[in-house]
mmCIF file of the N, C-alpha and C atoms, coordinates in Angstrom:
data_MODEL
# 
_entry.id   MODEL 
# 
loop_
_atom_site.group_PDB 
_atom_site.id 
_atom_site.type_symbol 
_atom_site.label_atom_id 
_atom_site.label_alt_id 
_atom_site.label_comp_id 
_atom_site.label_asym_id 
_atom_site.label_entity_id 
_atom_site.label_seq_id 
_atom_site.pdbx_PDB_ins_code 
_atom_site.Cartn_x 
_atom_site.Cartn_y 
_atom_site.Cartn_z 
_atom_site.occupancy 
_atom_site.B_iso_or_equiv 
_atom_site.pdbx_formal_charge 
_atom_site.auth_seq_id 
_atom_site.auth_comp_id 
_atom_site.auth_asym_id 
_atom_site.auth_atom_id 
_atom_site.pdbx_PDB_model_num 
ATOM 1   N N  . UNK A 1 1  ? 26.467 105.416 -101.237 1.00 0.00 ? 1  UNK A N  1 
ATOM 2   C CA . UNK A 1 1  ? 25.928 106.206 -100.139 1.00 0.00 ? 1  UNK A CA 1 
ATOM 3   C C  . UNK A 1 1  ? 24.469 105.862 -99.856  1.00 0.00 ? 1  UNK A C  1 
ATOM 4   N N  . UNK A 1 2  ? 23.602 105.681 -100.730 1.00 0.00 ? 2  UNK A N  1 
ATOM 5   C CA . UNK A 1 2  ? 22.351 105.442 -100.614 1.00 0.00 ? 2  UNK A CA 1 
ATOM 6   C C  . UNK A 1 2  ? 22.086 103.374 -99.765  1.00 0.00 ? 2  UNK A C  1 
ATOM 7   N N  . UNK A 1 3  ? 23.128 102.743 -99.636  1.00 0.00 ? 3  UNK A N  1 
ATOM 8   C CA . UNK A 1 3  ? 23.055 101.283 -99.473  1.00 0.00 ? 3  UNK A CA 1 
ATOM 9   C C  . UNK A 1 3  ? 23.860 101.285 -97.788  1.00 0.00 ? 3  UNK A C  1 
ATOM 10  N N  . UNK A 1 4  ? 25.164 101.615 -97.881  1.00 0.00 ? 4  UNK A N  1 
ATOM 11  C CA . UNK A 1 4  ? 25.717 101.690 -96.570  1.00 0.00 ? 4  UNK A CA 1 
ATOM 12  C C  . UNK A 1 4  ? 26.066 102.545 -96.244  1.00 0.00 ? 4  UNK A C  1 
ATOM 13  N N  . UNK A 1 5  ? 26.092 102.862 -94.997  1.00 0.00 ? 5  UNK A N  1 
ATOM 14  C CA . UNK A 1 5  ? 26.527 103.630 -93.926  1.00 0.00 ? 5  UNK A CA 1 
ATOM 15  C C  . UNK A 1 5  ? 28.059 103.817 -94.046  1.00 0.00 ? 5  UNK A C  1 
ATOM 16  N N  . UNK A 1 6  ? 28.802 104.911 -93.232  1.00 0.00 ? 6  UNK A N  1 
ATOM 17  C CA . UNK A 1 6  ? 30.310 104.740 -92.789  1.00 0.00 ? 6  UNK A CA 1 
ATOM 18  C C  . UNK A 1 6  ? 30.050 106.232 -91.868  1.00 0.00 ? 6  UNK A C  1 
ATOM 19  N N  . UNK A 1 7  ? 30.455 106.254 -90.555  1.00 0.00 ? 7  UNK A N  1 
ATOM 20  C CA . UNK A 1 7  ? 31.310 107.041 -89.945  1.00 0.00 ? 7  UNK A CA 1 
ATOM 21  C C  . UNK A 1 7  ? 29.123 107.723 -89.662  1.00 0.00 ? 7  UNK A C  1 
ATOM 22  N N  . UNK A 1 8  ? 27.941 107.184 -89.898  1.00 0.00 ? 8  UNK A N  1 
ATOM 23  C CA . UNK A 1 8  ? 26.902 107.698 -89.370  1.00 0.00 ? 8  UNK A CA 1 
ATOM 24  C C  . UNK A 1 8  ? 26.290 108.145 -90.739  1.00 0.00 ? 8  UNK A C  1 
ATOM 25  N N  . UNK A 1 9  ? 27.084 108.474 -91.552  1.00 0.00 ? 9  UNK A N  1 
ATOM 26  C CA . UNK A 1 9  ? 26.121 108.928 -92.717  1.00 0.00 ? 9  UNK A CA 1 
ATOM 27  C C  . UNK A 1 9  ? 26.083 108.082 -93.506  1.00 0.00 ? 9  UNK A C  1 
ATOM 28  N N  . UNK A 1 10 ? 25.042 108.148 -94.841  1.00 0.00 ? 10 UNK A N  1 
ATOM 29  C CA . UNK A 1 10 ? 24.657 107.085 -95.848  1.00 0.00 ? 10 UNK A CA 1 
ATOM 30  C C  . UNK A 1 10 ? 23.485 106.143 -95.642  1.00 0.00 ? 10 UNK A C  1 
ATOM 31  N N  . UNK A 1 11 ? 23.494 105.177 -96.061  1.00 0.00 ? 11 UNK A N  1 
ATOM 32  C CA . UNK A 1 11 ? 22.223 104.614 -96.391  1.00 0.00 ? 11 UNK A CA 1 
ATOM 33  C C  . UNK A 1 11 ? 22.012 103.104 -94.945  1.00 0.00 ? 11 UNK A C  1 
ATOM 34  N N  . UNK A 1 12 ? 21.036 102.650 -95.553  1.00 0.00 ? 12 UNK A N  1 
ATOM 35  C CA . UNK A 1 12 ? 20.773 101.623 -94.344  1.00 0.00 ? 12 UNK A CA 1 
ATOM 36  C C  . UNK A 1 12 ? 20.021 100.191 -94.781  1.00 0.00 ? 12 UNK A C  1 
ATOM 37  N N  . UNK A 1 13 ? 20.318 100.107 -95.681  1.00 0.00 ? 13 UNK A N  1 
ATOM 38  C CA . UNK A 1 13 ? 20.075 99.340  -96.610  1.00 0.00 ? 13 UNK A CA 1 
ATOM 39  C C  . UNK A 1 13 ? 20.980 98.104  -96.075  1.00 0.00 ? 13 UNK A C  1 
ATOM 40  N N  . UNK A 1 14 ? 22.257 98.306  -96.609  1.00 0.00 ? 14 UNK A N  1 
ATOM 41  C CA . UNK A 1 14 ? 23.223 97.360  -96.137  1.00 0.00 ? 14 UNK A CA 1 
ATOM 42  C C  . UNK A 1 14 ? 23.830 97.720  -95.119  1.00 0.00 ? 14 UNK A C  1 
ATOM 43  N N  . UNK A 1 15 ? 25.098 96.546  -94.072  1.00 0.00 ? 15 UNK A N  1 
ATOM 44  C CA . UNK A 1 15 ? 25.121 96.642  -93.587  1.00 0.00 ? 15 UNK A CA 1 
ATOM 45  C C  . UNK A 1 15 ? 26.599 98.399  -93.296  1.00 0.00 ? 15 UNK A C  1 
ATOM 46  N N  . UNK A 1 16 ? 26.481 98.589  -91.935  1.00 0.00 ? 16 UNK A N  1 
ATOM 47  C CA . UNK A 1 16 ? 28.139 99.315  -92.033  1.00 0.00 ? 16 UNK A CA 1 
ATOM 48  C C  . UNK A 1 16 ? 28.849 98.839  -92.210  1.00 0.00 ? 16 UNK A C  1 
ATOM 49  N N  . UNK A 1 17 ? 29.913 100.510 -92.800  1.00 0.00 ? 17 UNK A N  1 
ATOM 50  C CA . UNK A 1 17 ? 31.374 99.425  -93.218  1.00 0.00 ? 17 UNK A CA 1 
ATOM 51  C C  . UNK A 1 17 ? 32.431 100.362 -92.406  1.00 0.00 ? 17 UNK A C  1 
ATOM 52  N N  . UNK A 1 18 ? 31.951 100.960 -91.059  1.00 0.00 ? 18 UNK A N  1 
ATOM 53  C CA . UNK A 1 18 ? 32.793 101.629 -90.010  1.00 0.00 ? 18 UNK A CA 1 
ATOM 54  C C  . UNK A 1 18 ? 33.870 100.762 -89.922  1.00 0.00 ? 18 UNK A C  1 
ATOM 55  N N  . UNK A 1 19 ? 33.914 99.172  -89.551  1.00 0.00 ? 19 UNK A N  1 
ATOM 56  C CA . UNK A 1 19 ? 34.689 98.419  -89.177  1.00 0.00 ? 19 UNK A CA 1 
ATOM 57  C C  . UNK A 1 19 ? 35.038 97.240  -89.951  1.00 0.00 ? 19 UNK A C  1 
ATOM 58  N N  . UNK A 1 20 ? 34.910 97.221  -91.718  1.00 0.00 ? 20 UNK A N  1 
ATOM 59  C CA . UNK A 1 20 ? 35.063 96.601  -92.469  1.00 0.00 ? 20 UNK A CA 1 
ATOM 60  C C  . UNK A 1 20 ? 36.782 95.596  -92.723  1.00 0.00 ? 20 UNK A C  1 
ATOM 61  N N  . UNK A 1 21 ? 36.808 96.667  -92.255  1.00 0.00 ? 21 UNK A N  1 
ATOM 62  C CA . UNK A 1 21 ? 38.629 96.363  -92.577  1.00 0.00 ? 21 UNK A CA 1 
ATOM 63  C C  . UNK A 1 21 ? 38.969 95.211  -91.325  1.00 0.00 ? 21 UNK A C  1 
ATOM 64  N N  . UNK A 1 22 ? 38.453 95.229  -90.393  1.00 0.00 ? 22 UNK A N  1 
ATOM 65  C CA . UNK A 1 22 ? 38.654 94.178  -89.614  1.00 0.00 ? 22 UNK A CA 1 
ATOM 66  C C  . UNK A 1 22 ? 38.505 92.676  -89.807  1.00 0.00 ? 22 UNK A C  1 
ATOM 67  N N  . UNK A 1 23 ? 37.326 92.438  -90.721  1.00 0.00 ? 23 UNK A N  1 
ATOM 68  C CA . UNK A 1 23 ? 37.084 91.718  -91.560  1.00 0.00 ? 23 UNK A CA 1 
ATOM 69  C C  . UNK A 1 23 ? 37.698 91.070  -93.163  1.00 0.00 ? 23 UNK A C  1 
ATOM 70  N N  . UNK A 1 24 ? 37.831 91.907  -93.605  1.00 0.00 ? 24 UNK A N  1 
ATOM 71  C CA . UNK A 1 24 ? 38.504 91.607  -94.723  1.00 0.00 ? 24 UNK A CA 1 
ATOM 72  C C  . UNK A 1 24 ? 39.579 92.980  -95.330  1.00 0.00 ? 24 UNK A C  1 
ATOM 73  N N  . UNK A 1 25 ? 40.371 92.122  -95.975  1.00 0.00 ? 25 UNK A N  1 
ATOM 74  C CA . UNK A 1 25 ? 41.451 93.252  -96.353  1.00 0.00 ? 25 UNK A CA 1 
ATOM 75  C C  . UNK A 1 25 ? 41.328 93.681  -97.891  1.00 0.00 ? 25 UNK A C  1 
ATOM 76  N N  . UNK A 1 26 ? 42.093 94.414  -98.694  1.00 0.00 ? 26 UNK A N  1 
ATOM 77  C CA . UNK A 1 26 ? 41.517 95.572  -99.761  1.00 0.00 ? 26 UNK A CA 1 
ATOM 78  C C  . UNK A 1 26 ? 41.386 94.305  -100.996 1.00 0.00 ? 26 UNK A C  1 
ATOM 79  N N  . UNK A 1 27 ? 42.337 93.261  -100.822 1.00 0.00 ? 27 UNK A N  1 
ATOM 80  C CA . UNK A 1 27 ? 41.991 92.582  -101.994 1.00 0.00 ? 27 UNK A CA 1 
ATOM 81  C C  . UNK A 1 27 ? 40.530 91.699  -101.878 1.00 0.00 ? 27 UNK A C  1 
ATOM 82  N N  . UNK A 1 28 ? 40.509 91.388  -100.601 1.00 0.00 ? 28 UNK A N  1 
ATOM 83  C CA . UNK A 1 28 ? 38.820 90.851  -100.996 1.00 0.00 ? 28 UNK A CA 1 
ATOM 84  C C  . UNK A 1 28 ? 37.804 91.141  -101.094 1.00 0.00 ? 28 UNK A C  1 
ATOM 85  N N  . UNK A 1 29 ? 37.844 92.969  -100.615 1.00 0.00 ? 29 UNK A N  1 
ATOM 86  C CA . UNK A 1 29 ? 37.061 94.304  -100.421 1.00 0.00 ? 29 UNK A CA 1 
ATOM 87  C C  . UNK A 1 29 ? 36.785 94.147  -101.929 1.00 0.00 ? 29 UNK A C  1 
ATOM 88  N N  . UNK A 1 30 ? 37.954 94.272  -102.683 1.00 0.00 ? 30 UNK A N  1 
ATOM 89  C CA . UNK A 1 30 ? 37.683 94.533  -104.122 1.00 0.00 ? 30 UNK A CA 1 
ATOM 90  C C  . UNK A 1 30 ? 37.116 93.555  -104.999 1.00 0.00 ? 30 UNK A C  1 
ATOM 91  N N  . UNK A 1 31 ? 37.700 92.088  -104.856 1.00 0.00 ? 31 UNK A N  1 
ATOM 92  C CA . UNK A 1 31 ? 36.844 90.815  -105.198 1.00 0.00 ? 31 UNK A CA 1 
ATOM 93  C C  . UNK A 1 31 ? 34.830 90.919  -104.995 1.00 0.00 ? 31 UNK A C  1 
ATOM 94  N N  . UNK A 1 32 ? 35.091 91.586  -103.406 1.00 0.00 ? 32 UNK A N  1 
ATOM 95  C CA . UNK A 1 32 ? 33.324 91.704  -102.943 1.00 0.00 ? 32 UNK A CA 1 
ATOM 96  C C  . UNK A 1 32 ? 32.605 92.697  -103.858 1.00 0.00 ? 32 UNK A C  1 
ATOM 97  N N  . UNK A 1 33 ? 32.958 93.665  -104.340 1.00 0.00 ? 33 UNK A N  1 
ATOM 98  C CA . UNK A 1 33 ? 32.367 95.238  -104.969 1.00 0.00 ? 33 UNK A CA 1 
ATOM 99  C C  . UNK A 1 33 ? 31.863 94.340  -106.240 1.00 0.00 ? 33 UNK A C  1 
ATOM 100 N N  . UNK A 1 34 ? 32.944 93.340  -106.676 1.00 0.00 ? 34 UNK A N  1 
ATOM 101 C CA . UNK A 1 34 ? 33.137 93.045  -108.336 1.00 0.00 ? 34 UNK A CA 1 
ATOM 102 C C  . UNK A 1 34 ? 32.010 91.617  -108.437 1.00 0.00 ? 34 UNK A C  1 
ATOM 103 N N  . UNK A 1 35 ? 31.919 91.003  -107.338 1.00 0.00 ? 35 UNK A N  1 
ATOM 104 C CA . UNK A 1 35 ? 31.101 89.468  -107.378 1.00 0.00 ? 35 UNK A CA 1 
ATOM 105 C C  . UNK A 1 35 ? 31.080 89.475  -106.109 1.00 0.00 ? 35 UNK A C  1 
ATOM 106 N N  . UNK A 1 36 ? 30.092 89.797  -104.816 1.00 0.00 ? 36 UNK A N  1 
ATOM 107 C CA . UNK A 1 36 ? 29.694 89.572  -103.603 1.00 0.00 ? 36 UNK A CA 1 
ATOM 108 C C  . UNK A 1 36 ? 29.915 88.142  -103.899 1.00 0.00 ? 36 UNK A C  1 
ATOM 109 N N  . UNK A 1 37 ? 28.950 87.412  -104.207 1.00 0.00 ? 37 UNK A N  1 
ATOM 110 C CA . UNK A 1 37 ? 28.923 85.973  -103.672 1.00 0.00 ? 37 UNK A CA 1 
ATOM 111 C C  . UNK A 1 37 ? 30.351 84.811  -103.794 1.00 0.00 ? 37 UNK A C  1 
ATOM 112 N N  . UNK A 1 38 ? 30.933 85.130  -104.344 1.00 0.00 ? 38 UNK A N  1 
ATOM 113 C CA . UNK A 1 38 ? 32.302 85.146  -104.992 1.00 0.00 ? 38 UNK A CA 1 
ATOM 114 C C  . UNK A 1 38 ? 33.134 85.489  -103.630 1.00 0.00 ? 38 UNK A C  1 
ATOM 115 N N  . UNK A 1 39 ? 32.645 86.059  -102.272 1.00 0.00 ? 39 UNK A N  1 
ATOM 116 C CA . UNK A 1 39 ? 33.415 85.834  -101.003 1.00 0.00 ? 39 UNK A CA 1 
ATOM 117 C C  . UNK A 1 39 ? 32.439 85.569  -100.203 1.00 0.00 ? 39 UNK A C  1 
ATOM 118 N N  . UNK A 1 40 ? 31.155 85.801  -100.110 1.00 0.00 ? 40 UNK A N  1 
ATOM 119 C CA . UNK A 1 40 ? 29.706 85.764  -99.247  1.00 0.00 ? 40 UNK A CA 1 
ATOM 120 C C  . UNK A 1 40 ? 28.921 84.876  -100.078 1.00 0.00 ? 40 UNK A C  1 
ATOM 121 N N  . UNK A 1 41 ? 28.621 83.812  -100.532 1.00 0.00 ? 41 UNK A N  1 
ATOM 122 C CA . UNK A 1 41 ? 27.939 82.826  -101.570 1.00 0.00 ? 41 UNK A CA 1 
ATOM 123 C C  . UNK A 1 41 ? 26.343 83.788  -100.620 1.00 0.00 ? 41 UNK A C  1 
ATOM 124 N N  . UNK A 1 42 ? 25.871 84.144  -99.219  1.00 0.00 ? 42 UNK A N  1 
ATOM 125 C CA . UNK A 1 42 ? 24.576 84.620  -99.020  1.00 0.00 ? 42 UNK A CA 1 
ATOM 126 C C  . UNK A 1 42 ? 24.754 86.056  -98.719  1.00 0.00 ? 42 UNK A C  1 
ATOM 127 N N  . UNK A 1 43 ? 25.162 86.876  -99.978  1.00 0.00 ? 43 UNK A N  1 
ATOM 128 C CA . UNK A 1 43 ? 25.254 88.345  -99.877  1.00 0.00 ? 43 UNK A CA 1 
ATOM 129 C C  . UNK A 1 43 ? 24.176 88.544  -100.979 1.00 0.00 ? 43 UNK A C  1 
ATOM 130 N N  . UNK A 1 44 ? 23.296 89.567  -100.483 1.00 0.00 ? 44 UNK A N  1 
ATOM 131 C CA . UNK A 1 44 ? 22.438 90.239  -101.122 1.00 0.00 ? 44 UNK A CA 1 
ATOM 132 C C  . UNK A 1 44 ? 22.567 91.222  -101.719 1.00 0.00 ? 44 UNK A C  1 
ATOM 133 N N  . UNK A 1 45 ? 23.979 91.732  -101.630 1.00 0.00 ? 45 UNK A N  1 
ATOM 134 C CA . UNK A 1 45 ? 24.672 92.892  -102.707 1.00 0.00 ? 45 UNK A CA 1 
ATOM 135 C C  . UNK A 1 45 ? 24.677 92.673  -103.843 1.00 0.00 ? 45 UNK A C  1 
ATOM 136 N N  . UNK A 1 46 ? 23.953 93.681  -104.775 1.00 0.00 ? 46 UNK A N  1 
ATOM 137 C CA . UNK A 1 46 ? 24.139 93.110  -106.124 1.00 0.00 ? 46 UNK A CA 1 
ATOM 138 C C  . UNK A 1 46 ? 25.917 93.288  -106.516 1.00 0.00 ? 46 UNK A C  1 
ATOM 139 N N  . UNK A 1 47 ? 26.170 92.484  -107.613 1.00 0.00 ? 47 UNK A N  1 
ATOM 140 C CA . UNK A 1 47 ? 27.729 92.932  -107.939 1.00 0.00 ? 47 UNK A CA 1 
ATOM 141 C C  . UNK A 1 47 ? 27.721 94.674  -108.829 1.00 0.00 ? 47 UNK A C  1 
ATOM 142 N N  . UNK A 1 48 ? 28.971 95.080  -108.573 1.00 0.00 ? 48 UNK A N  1 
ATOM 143 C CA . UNK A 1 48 ? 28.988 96.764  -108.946 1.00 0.00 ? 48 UNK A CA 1 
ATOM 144 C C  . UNK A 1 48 ? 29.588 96.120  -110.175 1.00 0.00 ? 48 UNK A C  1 
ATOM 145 N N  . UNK A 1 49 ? 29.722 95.343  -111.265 1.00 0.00 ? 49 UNK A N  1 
ATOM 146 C CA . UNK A 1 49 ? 30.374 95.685  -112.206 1.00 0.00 ? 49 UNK A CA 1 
ATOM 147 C C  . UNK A 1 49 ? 30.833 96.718  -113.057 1.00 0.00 ? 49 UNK A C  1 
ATOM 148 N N  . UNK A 1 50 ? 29.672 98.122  -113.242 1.00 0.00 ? 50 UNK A N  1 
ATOM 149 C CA . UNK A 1 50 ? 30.308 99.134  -113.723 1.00 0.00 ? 50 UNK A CA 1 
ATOM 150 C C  . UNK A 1 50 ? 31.313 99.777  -112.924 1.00 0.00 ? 50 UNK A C  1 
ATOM 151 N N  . UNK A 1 51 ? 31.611 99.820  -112.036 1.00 0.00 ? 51 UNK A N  1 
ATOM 152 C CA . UNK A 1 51 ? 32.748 100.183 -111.046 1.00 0.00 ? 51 UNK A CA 1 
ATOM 153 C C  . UNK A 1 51 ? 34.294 99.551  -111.851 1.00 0.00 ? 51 UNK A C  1 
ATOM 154 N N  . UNK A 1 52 ? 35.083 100.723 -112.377 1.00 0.00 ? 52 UNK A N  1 
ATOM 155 C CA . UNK A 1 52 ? 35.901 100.249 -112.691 1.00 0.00 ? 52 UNK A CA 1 
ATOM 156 C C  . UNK A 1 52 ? 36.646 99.986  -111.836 1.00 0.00 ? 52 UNK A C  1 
ATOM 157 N N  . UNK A 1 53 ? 38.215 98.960  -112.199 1.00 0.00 ? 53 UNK A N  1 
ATOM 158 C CA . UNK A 1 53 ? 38.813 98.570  -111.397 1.00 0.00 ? 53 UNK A CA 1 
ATOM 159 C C  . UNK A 1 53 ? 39.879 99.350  -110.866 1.00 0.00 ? 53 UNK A C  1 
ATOM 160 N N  . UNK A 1 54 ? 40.216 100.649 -111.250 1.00 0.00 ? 54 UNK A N  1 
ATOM 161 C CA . UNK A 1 54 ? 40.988 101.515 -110.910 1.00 0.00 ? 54 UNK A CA 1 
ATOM 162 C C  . UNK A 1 54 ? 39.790 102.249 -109.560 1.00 0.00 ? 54 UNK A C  1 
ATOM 163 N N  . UNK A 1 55 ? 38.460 102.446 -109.436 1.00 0.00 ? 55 UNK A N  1 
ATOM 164 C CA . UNK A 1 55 ? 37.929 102.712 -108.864 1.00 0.00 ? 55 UNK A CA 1 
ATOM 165 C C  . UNK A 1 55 ? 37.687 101.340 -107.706 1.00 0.00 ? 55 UNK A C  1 
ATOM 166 N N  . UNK A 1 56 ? 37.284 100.550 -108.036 1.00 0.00 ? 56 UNK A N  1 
ATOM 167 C CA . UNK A 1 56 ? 37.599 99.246  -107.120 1.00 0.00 ? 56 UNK A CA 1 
ATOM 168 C C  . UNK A 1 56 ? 38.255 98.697  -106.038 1.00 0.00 ? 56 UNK A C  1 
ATOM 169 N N  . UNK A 1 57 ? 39.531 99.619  -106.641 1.00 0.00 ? 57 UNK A N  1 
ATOM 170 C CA . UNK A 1 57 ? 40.931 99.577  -105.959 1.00 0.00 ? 57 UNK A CA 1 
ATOM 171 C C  . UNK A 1 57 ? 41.354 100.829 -104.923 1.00 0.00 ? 57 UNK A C  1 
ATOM 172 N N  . UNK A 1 58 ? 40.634 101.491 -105.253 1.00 0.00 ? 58 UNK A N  1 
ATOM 173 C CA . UNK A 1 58 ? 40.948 103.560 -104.430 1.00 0.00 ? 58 UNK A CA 1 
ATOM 174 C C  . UNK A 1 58 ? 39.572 102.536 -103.174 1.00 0.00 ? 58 UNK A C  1 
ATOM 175 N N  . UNK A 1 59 ? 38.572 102.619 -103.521 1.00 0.00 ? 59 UNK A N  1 
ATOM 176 C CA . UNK A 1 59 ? 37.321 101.981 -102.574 1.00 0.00 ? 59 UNK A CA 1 
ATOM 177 C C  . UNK A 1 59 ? 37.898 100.998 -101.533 1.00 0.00 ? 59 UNK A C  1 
ATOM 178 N N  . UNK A 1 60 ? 38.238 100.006 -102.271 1.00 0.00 ? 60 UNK A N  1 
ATOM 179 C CA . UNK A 1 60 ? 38.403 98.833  -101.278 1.00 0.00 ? 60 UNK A CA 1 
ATOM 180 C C  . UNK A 1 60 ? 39.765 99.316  -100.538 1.00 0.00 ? 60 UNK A C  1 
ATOM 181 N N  . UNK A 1 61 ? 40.948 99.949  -100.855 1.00 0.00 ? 61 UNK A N  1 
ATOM 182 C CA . UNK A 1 61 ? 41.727 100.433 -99.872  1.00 0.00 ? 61 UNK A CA 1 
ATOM 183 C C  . UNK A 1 61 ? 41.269 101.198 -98.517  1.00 0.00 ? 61 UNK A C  1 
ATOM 184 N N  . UNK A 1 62 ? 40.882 102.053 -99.410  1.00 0.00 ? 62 UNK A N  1 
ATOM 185 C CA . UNK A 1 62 ? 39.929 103.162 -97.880  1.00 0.00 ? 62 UNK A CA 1 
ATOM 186 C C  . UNK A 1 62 ? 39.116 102.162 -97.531  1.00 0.00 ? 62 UNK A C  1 
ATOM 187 N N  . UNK A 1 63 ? 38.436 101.653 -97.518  1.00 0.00 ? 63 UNK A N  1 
ATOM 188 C CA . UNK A 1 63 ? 37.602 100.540 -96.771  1.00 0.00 ? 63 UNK A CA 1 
ATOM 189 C C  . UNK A 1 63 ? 38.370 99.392  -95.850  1.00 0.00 ? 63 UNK A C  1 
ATOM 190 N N  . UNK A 1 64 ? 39.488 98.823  -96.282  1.00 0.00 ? 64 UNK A N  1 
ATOM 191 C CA . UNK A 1 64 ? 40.689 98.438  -95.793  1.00 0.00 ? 64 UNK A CA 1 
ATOM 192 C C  . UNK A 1 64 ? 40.954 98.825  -94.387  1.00 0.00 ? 64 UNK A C  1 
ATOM 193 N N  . UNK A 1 65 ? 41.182 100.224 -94.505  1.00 0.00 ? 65 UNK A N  1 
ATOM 194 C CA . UNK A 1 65 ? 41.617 100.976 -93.485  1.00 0.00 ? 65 UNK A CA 1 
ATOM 195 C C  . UNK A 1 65 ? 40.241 101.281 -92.010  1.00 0.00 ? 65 UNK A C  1 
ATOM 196 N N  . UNK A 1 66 ? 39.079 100.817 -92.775  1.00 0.00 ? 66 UNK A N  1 
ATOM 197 C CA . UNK A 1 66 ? 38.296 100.768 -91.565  1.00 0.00 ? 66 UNK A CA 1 
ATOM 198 C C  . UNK A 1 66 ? 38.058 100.130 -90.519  1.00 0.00 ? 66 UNK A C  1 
ATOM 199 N N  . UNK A 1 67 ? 38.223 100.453 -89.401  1.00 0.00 ? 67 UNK A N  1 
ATOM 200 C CA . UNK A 1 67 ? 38.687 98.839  -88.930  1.00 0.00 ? 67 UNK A CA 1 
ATOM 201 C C  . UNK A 1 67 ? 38.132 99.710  -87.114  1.00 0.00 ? 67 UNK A C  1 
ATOM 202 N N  . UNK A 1 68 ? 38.098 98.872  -85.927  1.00 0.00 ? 68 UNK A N  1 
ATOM 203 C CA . UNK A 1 68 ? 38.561 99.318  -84.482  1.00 0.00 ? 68 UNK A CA 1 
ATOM 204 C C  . UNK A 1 68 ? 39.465 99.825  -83.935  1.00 0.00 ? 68 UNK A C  1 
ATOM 205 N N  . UNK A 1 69 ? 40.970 99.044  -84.403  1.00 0.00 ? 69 UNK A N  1 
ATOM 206 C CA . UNK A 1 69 ? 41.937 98.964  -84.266  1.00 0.00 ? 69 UNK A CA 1 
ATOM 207 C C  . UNK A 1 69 ? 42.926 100.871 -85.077  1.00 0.00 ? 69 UNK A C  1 
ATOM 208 N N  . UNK A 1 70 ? 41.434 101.219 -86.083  1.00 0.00 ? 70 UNK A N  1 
ATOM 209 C CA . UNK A 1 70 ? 42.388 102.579 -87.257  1.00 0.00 ? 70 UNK A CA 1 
ATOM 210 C C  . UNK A 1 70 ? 42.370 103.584 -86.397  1.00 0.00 ? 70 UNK A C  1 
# 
């Protein structure tokens, strides 16, 4: 909350992820949380490693679902 935005609230740090899902889908959502550069080699996200992967996986779904098109 404090880094990105969704739906107007949160941080501003990084970019929004209103329309994330348009972009990428939950498995590379979850690859990105775990090693940004590992899908963005020039992402300035640090990696979330303490984020477990059962948490990884609930995140990058709902994020999935963000999209223009939801």
């Amino acid at each position: 909350m404090s880094c990105h935005s969704i739906g107007g609230a949160g941080g501003g740090t990084g970019p929004a992820l209103d329309t994330i899902g348009d972009k990428y889908d939950a498995e590379t959502i979850a690859r990105y949380i775990g090693d940004p550069t590992s899908v963005d080699p020039g992402s300035h996200m640090p990696a979330q490693a303490e984020v477990s992967q059962e948490d990884r996986e609930a995140i990058s779904g709902f994020l999935a679902k963000q999209g223009g098109d939801s």
